[in-house]
N, C-alpha and C positions, 0 to 999 in steps of 0.2 A: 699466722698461718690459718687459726682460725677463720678469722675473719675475710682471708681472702677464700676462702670454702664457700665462706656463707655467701659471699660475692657472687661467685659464679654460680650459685647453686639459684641465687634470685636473680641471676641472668638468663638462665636457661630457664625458669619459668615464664617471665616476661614472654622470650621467644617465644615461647610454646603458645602462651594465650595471645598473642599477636599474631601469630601465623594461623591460630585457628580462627582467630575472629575475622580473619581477611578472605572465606575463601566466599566466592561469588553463590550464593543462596538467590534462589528466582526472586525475582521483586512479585509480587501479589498485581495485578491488576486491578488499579483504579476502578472505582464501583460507574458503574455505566450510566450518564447522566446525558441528557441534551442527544442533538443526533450524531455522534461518532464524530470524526473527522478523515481528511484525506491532506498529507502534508509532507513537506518535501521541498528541496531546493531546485527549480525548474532555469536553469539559465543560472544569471545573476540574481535571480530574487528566488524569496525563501515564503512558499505560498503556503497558505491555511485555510481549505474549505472545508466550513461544517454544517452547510443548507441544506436540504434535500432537497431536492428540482422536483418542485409542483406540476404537473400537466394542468391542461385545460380544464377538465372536470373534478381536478381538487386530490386527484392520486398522486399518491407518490411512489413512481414506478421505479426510482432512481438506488433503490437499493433491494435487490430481490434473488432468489435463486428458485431457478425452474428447470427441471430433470427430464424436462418432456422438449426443450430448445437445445440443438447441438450438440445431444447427448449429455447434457447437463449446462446449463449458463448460470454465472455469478456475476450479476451488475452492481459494483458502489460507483455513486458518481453523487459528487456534491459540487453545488457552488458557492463562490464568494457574494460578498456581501453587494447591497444595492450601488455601492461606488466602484466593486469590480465586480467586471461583469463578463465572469469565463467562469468555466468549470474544468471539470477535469471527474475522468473517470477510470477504473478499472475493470475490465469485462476477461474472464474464465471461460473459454468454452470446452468442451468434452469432462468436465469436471463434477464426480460423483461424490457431494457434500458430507454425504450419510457413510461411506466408506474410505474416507482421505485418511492415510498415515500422515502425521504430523511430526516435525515440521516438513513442508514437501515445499522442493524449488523448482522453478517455470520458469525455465531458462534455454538459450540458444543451444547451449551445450546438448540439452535431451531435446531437442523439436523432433527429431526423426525417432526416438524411441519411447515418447510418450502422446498418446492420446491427446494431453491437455495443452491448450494453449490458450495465449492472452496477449492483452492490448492494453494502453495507457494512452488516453488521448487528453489534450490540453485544448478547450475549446473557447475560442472568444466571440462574444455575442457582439463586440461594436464593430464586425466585419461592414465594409461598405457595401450600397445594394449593388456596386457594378461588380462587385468578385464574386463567382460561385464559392460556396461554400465547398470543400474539398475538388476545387477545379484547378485548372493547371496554374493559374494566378493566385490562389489562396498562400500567404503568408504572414496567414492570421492565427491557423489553426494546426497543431503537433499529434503527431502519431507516432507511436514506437509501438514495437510489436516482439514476443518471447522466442519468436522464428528467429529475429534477425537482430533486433537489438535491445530490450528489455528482459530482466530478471524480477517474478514475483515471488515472492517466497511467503507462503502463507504458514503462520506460528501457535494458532489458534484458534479455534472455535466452540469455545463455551459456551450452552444457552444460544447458536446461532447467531452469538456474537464475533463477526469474520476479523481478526487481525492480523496484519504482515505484515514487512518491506518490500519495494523496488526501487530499482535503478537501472540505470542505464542512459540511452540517447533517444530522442525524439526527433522529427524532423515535419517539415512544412511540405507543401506540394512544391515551392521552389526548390527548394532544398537548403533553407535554414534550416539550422541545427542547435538544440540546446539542450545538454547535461543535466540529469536528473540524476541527485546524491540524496542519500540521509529522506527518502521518503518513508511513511508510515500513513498504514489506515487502521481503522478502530470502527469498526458500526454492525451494527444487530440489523440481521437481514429480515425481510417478510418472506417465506412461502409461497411458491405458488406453484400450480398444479395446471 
């Protein structure tokens, strides 16, 4: 009788440090190396840009926040590597960096009772020279939007370091369509005034 005392008495401990050791504690965020990323499963493929888009004069204007455009704009937009050749971006407008409750979702659901809104665009550079780029033939290049059919959900911002999710659908000026799951971005924005 003993023994089945002690039994259950180191059963019920077990549970106890099982069930406390199981409960979900924030994971820390990985120390910020290289330029961030923007990643996600867009269609059938499972894409990972982590370039920043050089301009012409050597700026890199592709990750910034400025409070004086649209009432506040938040651009991440990276590219892939020299064998693909798109990028993809995410752009925030009416959105006040310095005053954002976190985490805050940018979604179809609040478009008519929030200020903020945004876009997801997937853009391909090997468009041919006879298609405009966003012309009614373009079925190169995706756009989704938190009016109608993207969700951003920003989780973070340490040190101006911008982290989130989206998802949602994207579409072409034909009206291709490709499903965007299990995206995330990571990247430390610049300033500007």
């Amino acid at each position: 009788m003993k023994q089945l005392k002690f039994i259950k008495a180191l059963l019920l401990i077990f549970l106890m440090l099982s069930t406390a050791c199981s409960k979900d504690a924030p994971e820390p965020d990985e120390p910020y190396t290289g330029n961030g990323y923007i990643r996600g499963n867009f269609g059938s493929e499972y894409l990972t840009f982590k370039e920043p888009q050089i301009t012409g004069d050597g700026d890199s204007s592709s990750h910034y926040y400025n409070p004086n455009i649209n009432g506040g704009l938040l651009l991440l937009t990276r590219v892939g590597l020299y064998s693909d050749r798109r990028s993809v971006s995410l752009i925030i407008n009416g959105i006040d960096l310095d005053n954002l409750p976190l985490p805050i979702v940018i979604s179809p659901s609040q478009a008519l009772e929030n200020r903020m809104y945004g876009a997801v665009m997937l853009y391909d550079y090997t468009i041919p020279d006879s298609v405009v780029r966003w012309g009614p033939e373009d079925s190169y290049n995706f756009e989704g939007t938190t009016q109608k059919d993207i969700t951003i959900n920003i989780t973070s911002k340490t040190d101006d370091i911008i982290k989130g999710t989206f998802e949602g659908k994207i579409r072409s000026r034909t009206g291709l369509e490709k499903a965007v799951t299990g995206g995330e971005f990571r990247i430390k924005i610049i300033r500007k005034e």
